[in-house]
N, C-alpha and C positions, 0 to 999 in steps of 0.2 A: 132255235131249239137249243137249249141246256141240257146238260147234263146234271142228275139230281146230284151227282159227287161235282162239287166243285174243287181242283186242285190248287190248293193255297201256297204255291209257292211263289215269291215276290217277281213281279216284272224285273227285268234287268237292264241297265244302263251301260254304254262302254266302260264305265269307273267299275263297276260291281260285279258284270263278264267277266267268268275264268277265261284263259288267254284265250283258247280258240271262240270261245263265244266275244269277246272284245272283237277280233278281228274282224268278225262276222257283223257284228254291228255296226263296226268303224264303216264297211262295205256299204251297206245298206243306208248309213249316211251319207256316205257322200254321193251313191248316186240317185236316192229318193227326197236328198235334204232334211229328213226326219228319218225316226227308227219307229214304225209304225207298231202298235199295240201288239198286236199278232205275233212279231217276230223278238220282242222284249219276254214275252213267254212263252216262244217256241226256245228260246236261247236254253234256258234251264237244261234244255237236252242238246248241247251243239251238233250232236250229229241227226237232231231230229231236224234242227235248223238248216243243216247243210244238206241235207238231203232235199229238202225241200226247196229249196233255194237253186239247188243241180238241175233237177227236175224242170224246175218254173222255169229257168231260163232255156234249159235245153226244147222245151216245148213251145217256147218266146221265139226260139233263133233257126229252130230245128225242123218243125214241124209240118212244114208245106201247108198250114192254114195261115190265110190272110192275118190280118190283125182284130178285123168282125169278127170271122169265124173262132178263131182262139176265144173270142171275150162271148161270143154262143156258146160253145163246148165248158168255160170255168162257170159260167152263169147258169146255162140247165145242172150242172152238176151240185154246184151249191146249194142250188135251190131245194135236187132233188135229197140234198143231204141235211137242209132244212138251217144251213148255216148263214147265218144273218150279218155276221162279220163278214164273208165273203161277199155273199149276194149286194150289199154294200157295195164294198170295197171296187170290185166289177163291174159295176151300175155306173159307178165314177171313171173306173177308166176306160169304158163303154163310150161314155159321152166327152170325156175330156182327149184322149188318146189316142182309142182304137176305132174310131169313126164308125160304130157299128149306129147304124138310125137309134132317133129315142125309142119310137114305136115299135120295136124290135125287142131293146132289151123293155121296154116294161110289159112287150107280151110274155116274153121269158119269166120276169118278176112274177108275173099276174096268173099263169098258168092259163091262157087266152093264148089263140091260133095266131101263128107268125104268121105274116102278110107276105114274106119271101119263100119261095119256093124251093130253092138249093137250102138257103138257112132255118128251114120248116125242118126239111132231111136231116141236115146235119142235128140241130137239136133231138129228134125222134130217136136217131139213132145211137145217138148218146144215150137218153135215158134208155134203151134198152140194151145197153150193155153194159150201163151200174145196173139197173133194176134184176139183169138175169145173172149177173158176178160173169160176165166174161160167155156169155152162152148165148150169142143172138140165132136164132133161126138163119135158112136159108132166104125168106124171103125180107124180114127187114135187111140185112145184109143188101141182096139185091136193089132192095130200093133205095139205100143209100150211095150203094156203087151206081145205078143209074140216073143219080142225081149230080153225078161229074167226081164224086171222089174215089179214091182208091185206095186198095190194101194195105198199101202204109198208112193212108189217115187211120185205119180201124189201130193200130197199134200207136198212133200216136195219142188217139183217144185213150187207149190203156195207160199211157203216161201222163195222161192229163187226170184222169179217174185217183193215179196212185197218189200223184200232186196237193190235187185237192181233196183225197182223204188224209191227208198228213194235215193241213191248214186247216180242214170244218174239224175233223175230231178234236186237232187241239183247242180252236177256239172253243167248241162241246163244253170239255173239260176246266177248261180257262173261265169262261163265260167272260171272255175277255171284250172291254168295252169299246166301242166304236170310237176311232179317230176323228176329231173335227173338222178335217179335210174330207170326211164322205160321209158326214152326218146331212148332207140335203140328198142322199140318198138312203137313208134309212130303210131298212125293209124288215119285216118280219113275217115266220114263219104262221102259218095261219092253221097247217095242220097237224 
């Protein structure tokens, strides 16, 4: 999904980042070895950059979700935000990284029933707390508590939601092009 304004403001490079976005980049070098698309035009705003970047990690390090379950929670939410940069991006480090099954993330990709049963939940219950802004009923709530998680995931989910609306909208905006590192994961928004 695009956005019909596309924002023309130039990708950035370490040489071409005001100071705080150099540093931010320089970062992103050396621990991703590239400075992925995404974050060359999130820089234009460093503190959109940095926020994002807090967020990601603090939900990476923080969060009492495995490393599948994290790449469930960015992947339904991309999806549901129709961001093709992300949905991507996630797809790759689903299978390269975060050991989540392929057949997992391409039910996520595919909008087709996930075959795990705790990661069926956790998915569900993601989408209904972007889909309601923050407003799950009592009984998905329950059903996600009695699939092993707890009160803090629901708020961890809230930071994952804020995460990945700072990275889809700006890709939205960006219409920023896919890396060749997760171009054999390609996906596109279908509706």
């Amino acid at each position: 999904m695009l956005a019909e304004y596309q924002i023309t403001l130039p990708a950035q490079s370490i040489e071409t980042a005001e100071p705080k976005g150099k540093t931010l980049l320089a970062t992103a070098q050396a621990n991703l070895g590239f400075i992925p698309n995404m974050y060359a035009n999130m820089v234009n705003s460093p503190g959109l950059l940095e926020a994002y970047l807090t967020g990601y990690a603090s939900f990476r390090n923080d969060s009492g979700f495995t490393a599948p379950e994290q790449e469930v929670v960015f992947l339904t939410i991309s999806r549901e935000n129709g961001c093709e940069y992300c949905v991507a991006a996630h797809s790759f480090l689903a299978d390269k990284k975060s050991g989540l099954a392929p057949a997992i993330t391409d039910a996520i990709r595919d909008g087709t029933p996930i075959g795990d049963a705790k990661l069926a939940a956790l998915a569900a219950f993601t989408k209904v707390v972007s889909g309601t802004r923050g407003l799950p009923s009592k009984a998905a709530t329950a059903a996600f508590l009695a699939a092993g998680y707890s009160e803090r995931h629901i708020l961890e989910i809230v930071l994952a939601l804020a995460v990945k609306t700072i990275s889809n909208y700006a890709n939205h905006l960006f219409h920023t092009p896919l890396d060749p590192v997760f171009a054999g994961r390609r996906w596109s928004d279908k509706g």
